[in-house]
N, C-alpha and C positions, 0 to 999 in steps of 0.2 A: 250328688257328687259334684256338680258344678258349681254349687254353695260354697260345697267345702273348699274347692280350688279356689274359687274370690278368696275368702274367708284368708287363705293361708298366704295370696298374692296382698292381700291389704296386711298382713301381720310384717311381709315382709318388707314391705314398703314402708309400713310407718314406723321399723326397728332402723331403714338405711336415716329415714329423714331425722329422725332425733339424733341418732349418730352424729349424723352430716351439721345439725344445730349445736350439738354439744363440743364438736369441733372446732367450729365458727364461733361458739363463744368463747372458748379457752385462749384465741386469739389474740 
C-alpha cells in the first residue's frame, strides 16, 4: 500500500516537472 502511495506521489511529481519544463521551454 505504501508502494503504491510513492508510486502514485513520483507519477505526480514527474507529470508537474515536465509540465513545468515544457513551459519554460515554450518561453
Amino acid at each position: 500500500m505504501i508502494d503504491q502511495c510513492l508510486k502514485s506521489w513520483y507519477i505526480i511529481i514527474c507529470r508537474k516537472a515536465s509540465h513545468t519544463a515544457e513551459r519554460f521551454r515554450n518561453q
